[in-house]
C-alpha positions in Angstrom: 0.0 0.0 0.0 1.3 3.3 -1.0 2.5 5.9 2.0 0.3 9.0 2.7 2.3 11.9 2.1 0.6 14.9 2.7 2.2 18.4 2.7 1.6 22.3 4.5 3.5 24.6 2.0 2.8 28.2 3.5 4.4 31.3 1.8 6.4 33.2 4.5 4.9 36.3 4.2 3.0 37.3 7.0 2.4 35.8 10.1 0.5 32.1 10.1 -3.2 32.6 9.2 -5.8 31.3 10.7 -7.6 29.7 7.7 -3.3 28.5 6.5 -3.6 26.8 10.0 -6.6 25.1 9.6 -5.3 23.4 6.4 -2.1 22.2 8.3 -4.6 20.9 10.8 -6.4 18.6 8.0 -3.6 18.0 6.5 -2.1 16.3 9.9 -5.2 14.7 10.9 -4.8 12.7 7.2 -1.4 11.9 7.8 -2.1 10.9 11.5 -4.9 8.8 10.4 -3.5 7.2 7.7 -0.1 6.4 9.6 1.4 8.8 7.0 3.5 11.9 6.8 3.4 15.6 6.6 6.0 17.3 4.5 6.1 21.4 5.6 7.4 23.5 2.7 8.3 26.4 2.9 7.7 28.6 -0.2 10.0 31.2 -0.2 10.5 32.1 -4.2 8.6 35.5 -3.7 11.8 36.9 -2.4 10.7 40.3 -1.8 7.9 39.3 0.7 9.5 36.3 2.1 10.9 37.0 5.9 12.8 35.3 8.0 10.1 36.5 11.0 7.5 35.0 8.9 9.5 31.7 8.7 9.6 31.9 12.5 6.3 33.0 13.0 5.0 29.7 10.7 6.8 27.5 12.6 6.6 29.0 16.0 2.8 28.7 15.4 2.5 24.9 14.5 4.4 24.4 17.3 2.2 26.1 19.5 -0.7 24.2 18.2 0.6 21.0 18.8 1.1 20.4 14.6 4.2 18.4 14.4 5.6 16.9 10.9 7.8 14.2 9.8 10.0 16.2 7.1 11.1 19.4 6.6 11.1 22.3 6.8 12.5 22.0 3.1 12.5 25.6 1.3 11.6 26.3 -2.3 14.5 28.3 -3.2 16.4 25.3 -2.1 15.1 23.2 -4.8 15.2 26.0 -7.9 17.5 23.5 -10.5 15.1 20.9 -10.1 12.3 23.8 -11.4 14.7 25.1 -14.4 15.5 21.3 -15.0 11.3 20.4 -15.5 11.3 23.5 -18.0 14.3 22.3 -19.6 12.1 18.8 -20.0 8.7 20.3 -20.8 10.3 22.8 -23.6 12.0 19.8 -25.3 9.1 17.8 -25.2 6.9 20.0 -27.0 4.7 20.9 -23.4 6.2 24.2 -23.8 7.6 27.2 -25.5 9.2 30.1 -25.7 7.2 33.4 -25.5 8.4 36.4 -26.9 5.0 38.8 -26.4 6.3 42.2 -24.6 3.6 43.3 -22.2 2.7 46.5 -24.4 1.8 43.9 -27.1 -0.4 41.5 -24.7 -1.9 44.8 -22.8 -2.8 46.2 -26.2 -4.7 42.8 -26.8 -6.2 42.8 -23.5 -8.0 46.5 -24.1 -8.9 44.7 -27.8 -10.6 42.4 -26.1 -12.0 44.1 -23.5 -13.8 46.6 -25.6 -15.2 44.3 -27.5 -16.5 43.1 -24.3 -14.9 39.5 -24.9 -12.8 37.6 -22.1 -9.1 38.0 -22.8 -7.0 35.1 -23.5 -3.8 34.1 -24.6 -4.2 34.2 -28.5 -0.9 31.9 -28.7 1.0 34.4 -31.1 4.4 32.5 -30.2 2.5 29.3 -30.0 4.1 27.8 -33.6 7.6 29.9 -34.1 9.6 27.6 -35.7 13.5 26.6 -34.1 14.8 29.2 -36.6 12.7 31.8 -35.8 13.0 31.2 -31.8 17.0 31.6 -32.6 16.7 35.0 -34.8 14.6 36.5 -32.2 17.3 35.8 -29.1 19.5 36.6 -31.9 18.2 40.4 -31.7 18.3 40.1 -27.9 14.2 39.5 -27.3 13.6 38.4 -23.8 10.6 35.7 -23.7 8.8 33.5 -21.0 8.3 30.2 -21.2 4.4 29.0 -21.8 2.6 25.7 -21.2 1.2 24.6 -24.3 -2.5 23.3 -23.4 -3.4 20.8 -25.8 -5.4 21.8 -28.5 -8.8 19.3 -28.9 -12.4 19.3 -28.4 -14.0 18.6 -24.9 -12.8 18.6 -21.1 -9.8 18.2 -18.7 -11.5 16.0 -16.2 -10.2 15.0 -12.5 -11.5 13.7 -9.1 -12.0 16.1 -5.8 -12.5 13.9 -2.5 -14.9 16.8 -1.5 -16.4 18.3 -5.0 -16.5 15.1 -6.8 -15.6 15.1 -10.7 -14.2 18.9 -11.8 -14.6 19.8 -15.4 -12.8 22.2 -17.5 -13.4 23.1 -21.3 -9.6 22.8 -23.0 -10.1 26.0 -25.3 -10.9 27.4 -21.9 -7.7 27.3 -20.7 -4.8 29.7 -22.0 -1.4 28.8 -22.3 -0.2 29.9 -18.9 3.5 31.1 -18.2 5.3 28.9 -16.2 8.8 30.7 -16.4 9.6 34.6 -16.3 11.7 36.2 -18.5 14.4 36.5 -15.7 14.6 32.8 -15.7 12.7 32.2 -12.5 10.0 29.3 -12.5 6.6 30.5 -11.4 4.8 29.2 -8.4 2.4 26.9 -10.6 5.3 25.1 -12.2 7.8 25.0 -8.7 4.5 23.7 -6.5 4.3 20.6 -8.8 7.8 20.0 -9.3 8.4 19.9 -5.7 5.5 17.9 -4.8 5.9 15.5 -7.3 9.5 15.1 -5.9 8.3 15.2 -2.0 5.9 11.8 -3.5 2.9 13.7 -2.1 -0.2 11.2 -2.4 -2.9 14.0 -1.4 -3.3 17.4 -1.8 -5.9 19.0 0.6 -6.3 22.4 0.2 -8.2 25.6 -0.3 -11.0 26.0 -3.1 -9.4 29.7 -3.7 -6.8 27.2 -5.6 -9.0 25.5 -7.8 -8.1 28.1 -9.8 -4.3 26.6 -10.3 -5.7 22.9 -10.4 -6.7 21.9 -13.9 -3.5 23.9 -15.1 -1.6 21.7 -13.0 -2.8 18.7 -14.0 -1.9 19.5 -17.2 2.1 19.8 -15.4 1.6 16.4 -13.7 0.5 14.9 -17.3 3.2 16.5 -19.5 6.0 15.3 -16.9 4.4 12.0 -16.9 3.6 11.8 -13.2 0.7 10.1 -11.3 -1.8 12.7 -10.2 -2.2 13.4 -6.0 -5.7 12.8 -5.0 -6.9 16.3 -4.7 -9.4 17.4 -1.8 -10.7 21.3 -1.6 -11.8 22.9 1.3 -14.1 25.5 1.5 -13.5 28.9 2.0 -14.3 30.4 5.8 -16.0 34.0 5.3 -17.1 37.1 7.2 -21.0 37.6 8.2 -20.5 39.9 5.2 -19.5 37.3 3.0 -15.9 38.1 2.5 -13.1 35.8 2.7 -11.7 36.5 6.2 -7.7 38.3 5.7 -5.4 40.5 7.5 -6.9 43.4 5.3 -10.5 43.3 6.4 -10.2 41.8 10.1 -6.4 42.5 11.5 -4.7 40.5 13.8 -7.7 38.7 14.7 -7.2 36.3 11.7 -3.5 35.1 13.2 -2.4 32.8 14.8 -0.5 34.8 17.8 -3.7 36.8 18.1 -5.2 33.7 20.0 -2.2 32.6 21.9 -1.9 36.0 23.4 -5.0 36.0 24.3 -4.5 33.2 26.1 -7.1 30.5 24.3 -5.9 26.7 24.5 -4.1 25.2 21.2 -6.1 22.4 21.0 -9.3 23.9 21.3 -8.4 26.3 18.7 -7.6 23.3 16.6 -10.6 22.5 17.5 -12.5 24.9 16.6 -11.2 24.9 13.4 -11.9 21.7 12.3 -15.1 22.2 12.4 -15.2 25.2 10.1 -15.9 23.1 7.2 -15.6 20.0 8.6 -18.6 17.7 10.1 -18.1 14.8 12.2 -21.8 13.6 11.2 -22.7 13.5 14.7 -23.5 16.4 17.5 -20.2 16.0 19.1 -18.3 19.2 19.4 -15.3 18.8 21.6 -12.9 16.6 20.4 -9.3 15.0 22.4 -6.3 14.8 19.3 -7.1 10.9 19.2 -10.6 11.2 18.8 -10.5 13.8 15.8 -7.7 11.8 14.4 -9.7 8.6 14.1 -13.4 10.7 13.4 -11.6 12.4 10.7 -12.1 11.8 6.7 -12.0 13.9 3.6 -15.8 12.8 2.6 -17.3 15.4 5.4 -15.2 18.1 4.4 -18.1 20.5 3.2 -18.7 21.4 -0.2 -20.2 25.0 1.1 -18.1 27.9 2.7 -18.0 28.3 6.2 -18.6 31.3 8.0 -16.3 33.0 10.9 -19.2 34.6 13.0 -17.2 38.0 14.1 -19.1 41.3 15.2 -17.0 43.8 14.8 -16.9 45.5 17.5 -18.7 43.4 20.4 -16.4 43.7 23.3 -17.8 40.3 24.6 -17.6 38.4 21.2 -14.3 39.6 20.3 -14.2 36.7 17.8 -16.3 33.7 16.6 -18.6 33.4 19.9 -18.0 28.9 19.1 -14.2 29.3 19.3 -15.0 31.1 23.0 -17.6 28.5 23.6 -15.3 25.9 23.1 -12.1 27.6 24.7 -14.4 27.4 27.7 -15.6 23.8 27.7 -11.7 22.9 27.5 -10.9 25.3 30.6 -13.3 23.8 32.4 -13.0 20.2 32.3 -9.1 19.5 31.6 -7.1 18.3 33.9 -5.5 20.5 36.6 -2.1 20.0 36.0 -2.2 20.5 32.3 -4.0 24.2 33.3 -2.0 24.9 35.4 1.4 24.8 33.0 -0.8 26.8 30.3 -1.5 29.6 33.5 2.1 29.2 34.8 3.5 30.0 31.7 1.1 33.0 31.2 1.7 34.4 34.9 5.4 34.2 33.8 4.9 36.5 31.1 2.6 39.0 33.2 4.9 38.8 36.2 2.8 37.5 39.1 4.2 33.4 38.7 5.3 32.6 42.3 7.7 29.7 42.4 5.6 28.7 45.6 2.7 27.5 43.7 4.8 24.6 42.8 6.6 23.8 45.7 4.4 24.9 49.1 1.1 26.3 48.0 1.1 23.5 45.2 -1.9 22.4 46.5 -3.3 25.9 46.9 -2.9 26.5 43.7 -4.6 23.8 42.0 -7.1 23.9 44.0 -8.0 27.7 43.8 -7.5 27.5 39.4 -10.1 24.6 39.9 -12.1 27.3 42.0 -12.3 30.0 39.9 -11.9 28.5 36.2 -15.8 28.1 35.7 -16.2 31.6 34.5 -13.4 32.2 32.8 -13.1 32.1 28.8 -9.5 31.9 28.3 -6.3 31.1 30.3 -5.5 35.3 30.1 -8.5 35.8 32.4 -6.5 34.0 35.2 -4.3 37.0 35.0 -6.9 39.6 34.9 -10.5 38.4 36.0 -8.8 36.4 38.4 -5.8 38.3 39.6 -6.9 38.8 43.3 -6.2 35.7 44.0 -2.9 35.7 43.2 -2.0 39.5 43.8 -2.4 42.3 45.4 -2.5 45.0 42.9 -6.0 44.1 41.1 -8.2 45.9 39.1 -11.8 46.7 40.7 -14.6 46.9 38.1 -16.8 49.9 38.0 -20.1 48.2 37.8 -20.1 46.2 41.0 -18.4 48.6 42.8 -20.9 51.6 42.0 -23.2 48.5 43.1 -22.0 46.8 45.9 -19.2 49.6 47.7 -20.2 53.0 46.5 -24.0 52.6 47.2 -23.3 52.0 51.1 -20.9 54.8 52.6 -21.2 52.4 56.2 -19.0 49.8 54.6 -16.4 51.9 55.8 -17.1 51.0 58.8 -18.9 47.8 58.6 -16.1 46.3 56.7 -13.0 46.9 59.1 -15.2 45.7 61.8 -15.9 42.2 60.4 -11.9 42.1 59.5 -11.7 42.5 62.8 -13.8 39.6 63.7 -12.5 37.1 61.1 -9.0 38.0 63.0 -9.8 37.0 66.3 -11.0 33.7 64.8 -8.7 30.5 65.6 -11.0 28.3 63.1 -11.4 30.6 60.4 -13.4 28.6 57.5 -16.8 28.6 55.5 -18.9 28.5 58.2 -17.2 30.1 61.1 -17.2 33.1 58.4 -20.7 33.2 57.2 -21.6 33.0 60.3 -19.6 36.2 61.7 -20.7 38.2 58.6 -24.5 37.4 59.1 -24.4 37.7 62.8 -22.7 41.2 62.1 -25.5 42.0 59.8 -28.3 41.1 62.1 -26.3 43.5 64.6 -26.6 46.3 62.5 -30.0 45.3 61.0 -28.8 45.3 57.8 -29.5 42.6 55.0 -27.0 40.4 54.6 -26.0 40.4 51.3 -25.1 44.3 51.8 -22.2 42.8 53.5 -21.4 39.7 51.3 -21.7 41.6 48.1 -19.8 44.3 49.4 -16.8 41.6 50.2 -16.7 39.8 47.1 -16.3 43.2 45.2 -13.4 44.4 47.4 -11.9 41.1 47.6 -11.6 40.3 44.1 -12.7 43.3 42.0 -15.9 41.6 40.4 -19.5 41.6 40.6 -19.9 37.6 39.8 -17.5 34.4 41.0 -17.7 31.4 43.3 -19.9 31.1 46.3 -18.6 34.5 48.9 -17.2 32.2 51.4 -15.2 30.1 48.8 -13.7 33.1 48.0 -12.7 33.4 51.8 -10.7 30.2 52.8 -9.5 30.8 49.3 -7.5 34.0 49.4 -7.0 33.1 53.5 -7.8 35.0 56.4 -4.7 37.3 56.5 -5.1 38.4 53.1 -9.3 38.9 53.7 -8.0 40.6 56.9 -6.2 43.2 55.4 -8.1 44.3 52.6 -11.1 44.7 54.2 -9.2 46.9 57.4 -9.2 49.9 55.4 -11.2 50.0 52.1 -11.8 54.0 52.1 -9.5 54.4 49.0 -12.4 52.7 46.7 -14.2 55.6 47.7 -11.5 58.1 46.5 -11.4 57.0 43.2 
């Protein structure tokens, strides 16, 4: 049985795109499935564009996601005699020829043809020089490009898509496409099959914005006598408006790195992505690596574009409100020790990692992320919805603490006074402290919840979280102690 040998060939020039990602992801769930490989490819002819950050970026990003492959990365450049050798092959075959058209001539034909409101084509001027006249033409120093000669005969190039099924193509439809500049350099259409027709690749699973390149390469793969790939193309992911979702029309919220530092969980991005175009054929939604590697196959790929459901400009739905759903569902059931490296590493980079929380308060630790992680929507919110816990110098929101400080000027009182009661306790835990904070309140015949409201919006800044008194034995009595002792600074702000 032949190998699987699928490949992830992204240009390196920008950073890695969530739609590039999500066809390395398919293309490693194949390979995984199958017991095959994944070639990544790096192609780099666009020299101009082509970055060494973006080469980082790509491969910084798979990394992140958990995307590992088998060979590579190889780089395009790398591989440029084997692209002048193929043209070499194809020109004395008869595939191809030499194009001398300048691009006055072919513009003047294009304007031809466009006021006579007819689709411009290739005429194949250059189609039939003869040897002699090629010669007297680089004889008077012409520069040409090299053209694929399409065949010339009635009916259609025909091939198979795993997703689209059979893909037709009338031949006179198709001009004779360049394949080499007239600076020598092979273009992308020619280099992409050379290379993956030396890389062995068995399947190509792609995007359908490059069906456009498809039936021309098939034409490469027949005139260099190689077996076609099976091809599979995925469908596009668009807007609410429609539009194909790029850097241009929706920023950094397309990449890659936009999502890591916002703290959401690799896999469930991969997750989430998956299932843009992609349907398991049953309601099941969250998905471990093995169980999408053995649920995967390229006959539910949909045939229809799927859509990337951002508002622009919802503060709560900063992107696809799905990808948040299932960022959540991951936060809340994996396992603690797995969260707890994702928010170690994060507290690292925010400053507030104490090296404590694996050695002494280990347990603390676990058990307060296990506390608190029900509300949260990614591991960033740790840092910032859930910063109390782990320092001193939070943020208070302005709702709850119009609400639940502000509203009642007596807290400065009240609250020092039940510090001062939870500090005389010698069994301070849930229910020694409910109790002293509802026997206060009966005291000063006041309901309680003026009191227990008040707390959880001084101690942790929010209007919402676990049950008060969790909150208590969580942050521990001398931090509770001291930050309710003097709270008249909320009122100065």
């Amino acid at each position: 049985m032949t190998e699987v040998r699928v490949r992830f060939p992204p240009s390196p020039t920008g950073y890695l795109h969530i739609g590039s990602a999500r066809t390395a992801l398919l293309n490693w769930l194949w390979a995984k499935k199958n017991n095959g490989k994944l070639i990544l490819r790096i192609e780099d002819t666009d020299v101009e564009r082509s970055t060494q950050e973006s080469i980082e970026g790509i491969i910084d990003g798979l990394q992140w996601l958990g995307l590992d492959w088998d060979e590579g990365p190889y780089f395009q450049t790398e591989f440029a005699e084997d692209h002048r050798k193929a043209a070499d092959q194809l020109l004395e075959s008869g595939h191809a020829y030499k194009c001398f058209c300048t691009k006055e001539e072919l513009e003047e034909k294009r304007e031809a043809a466009k006021a006579a409101k007819k689709e411009f084509g290739y005429d194949g001027t250059c189609r039939n020089l003869s040897p002699e006249q090629v010669a007297e033409k680089e004889a008077a120093g012409l520069t040409s490009v090299v053209r694929f000669k399409v065949p010339e005969q009635e009916g259609k190039l025909a091939y198979h898509d795993e997703v689209l099924g059979t893909i037709e193509r009338a031949y006179d439809d198709i001009e004779d496409f360049v394949i080499v500049r007239s600076n020598g350099k092979p273009l992308y259409m020619l280099c992409n099959v050379v290379d993956d027709i030396r890389d062995r690749i068995t399947h190509i699973i792609r995007g359908q914005d490059h069906m456009s390149n498809t039936t021309r390469q098939v034409l490469l793969y027949q005139a260099l006598d190689a077996p076609l790939p099976v091809f599979a193309h995925m469908p596009l992911t668009l807007d609410l408006q429609k539009r194909k979702i790029s850097k241009r029309s929706h920023g950094e919220l397309v990449s890659v790195q936009f999502y890591r530092e916002k703290g959401f969980i690799p896999w469930a991005l991969c997750n989430f992505l998956a299932l843009l175009g992609w349907n398991p054929g049953t309601d099941q939604e969250i998905f471990s690596r093995e169980e999408l590697i053995e649920t995967f196959s390229l006959d539910r790929i949909s045939k229809v574009n799927s859509v990337f459901n951002h508002r622009k400009g919802d503060p709560k739905f900063f992107t696809d409100p799905k990808l948040i759903s299932v960022n959540e569902q991951y936060l809340r059931s994996m396992e603690l020790s797995a969260l707890a490296e994702l928010v170690k590493q994060d507290f690292m980079q925010q400053d507030i990692w104490d090296s404590t929380y694996e050695g002494d308060k280990k347990e603390w630790f676990l058990t307060t992320l296990d506390l608190i992680r029900d509300r949260f929507h990614t591991v960033r919110d740790f840092a910032t919805l859930g910063r109390a816990y782990f320092a001193d110098d939070y943020a208070v929101e302005e709702k709850p603490l119009k609400k639940n400080v502000l509203k009642h000027p007596d807290l400065k009182t009240w609250m020092p006074m039940l510090a001062e009661r939870f500090a005389s306790m010698d069994d301070f835990n849930k229910e020694t402290s409910e109790a002293a904070a509802r026997e206060l309140a009966t005291e000063l015949d006041i309901k309680p919840g003026i009191l227990i409201n008040g707390m959880r919006t001084i101690l942790t800044g929010q209007l919402a979280g676990p049950g008060m008194f969790d909150i208590l034995i969580a942050l521990g009595k001398e931090r509770v102690v001291k930050r309710l002792r003097d709270i008249s600074p909320l009122y100065e702000e």
